[in-house]
C-alpha positions in Angstrom: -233.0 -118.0 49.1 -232.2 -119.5 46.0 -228.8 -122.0 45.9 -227.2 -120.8 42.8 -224.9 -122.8 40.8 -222.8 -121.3 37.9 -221.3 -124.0 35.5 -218.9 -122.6 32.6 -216.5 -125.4 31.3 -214.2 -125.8 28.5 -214.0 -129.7 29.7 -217.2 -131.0 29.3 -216.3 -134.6 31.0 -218.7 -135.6 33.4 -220.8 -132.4 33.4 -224.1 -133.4 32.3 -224.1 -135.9 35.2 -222.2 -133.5 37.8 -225.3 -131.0 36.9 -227.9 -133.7 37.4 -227.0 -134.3 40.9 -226.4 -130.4 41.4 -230.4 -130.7 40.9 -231.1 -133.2 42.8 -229.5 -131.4 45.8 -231.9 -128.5 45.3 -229.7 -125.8 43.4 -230.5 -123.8 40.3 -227.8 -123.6 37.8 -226.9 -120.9 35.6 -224.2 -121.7 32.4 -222.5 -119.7 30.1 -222.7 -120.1 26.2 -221.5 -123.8 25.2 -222.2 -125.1 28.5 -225.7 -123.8 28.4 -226.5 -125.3 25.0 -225.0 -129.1 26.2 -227.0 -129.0 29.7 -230.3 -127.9 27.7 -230.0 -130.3 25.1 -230.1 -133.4 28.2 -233.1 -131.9 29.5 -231.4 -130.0 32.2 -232.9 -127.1 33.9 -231.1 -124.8 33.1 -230.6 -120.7 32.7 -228.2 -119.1 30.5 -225.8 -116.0 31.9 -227.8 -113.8 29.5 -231.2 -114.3 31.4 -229.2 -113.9 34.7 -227.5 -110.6 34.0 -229.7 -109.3 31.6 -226.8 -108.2 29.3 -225.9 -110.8 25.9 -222.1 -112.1 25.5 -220.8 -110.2 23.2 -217.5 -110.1 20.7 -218.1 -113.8 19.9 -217.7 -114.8 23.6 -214.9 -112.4 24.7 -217.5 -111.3 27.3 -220.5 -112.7 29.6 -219.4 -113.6 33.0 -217.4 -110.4 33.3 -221.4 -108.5 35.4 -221.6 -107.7 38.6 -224.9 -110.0 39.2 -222.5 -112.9 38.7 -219.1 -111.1 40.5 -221.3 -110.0 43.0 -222.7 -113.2 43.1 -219.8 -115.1 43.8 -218.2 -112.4 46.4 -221.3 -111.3 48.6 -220.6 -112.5 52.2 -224.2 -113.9 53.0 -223.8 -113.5 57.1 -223.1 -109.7 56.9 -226.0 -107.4 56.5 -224.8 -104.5 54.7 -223.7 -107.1 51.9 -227.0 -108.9 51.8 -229.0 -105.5 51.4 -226.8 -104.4 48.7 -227.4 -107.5 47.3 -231.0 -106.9 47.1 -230.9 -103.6 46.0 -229.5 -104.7 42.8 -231.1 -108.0 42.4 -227.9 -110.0 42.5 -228.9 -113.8 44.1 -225.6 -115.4 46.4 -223.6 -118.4 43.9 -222.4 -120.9 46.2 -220.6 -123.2 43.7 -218.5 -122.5 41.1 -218.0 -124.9 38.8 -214.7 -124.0 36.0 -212.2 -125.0 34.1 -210.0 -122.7 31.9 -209.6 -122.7 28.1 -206.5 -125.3 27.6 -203.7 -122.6 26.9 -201.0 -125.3 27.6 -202.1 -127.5 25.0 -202.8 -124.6 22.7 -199.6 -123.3 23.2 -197.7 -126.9 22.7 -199.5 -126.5 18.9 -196.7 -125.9 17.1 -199.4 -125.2 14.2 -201.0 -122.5 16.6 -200.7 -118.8 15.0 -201.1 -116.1 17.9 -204.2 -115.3 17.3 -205.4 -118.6 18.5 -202.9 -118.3 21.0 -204.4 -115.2 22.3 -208.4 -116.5 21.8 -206.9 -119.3 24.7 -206.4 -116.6 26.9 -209.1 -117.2 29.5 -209.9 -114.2 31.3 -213.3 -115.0 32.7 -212.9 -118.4 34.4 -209.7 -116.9 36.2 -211.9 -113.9 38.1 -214.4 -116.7 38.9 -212.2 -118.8 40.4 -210.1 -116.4 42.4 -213.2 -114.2 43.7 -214.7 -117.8 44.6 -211.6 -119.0 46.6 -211.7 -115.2 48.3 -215.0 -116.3 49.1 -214.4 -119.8 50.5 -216.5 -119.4 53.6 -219.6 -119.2 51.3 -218.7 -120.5 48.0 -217.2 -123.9 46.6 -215.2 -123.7 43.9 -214.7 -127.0 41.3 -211.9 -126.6 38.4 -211.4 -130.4 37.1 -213.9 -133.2 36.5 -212.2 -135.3 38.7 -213.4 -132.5 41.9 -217.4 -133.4 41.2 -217.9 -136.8 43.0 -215.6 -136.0 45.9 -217.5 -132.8 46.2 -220.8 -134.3 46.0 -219.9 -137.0 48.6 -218.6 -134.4 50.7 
């Protein structure tokens, strides 16, 4: 079975590295638009979301992680049967790290030059379901939100 990784970070610090030694430790990765393109572009093996869920982001990036090959993904319990046949049926592979950070509403929001609409474009929906479904899923998946969680976690 595969070891899925799925990287989608608005803070790119550190990530090109964090991925290389994701690589070295035997997993696959899979990374949404921006992401995708910085890993590529350093010679990392890579797949984009798209390729994973076979559906494209659409509304200029409102949408791509929101699939049930990645929610499933992330929530699939991989020591119970019924889960792991389901799984199968509908080609979804287990992620067991999860590697996010959330668009920076604070700073956004501290912008006293912000109009709403950018206000609202900082809303992160995505990253959010990621996260929590991977911390109701602790027993099988890690979960990484700050650059400063990736050497800790790899030493770990």
């Amino acid at each position: 079975m595969k070891k899925l990784a799925l990287i989608s970070v608005f803070d790119k610090s550190g990530i090109v590295d964090f991925a290389k030694d994701l690589i070295a430790n035997r997993y696959d990765i899979i990374a949404t638009g921006n992401t995708f393109k910085l890993l590529s572009e350093n010679g990392i093996s890579v797949t984009e979301i798209k390729d994973l869920t076979g559906f494209p982001e659409i509304f200029q990036g409102r949408v791509k992680t929101l699939h049930p090959r990645i929610s499933g993904g992330i929530l699939m319990r991989t020591d119970n049967p019924s889960d792991l046949k389901e799984a199968e049926e509908n080609n979804i592979s287990p992620i067991k790290i999860v590697c996010v950070n959330l668009y920076p509403f604070k700073e956004v929001s501290n912008n006293p030059e912000a109009n709403l609409e950018k206000l609202i474009e900082n809303i992160d929906i995505g990253g959010p379901t990621m996260i929590r479904a991977a911390a109701k899923n602790n027993k099988f998946v890690s979960v990484l939100t700050t650059p400063q969680q990736y050497l800790p976690f790899l030493e770990e």
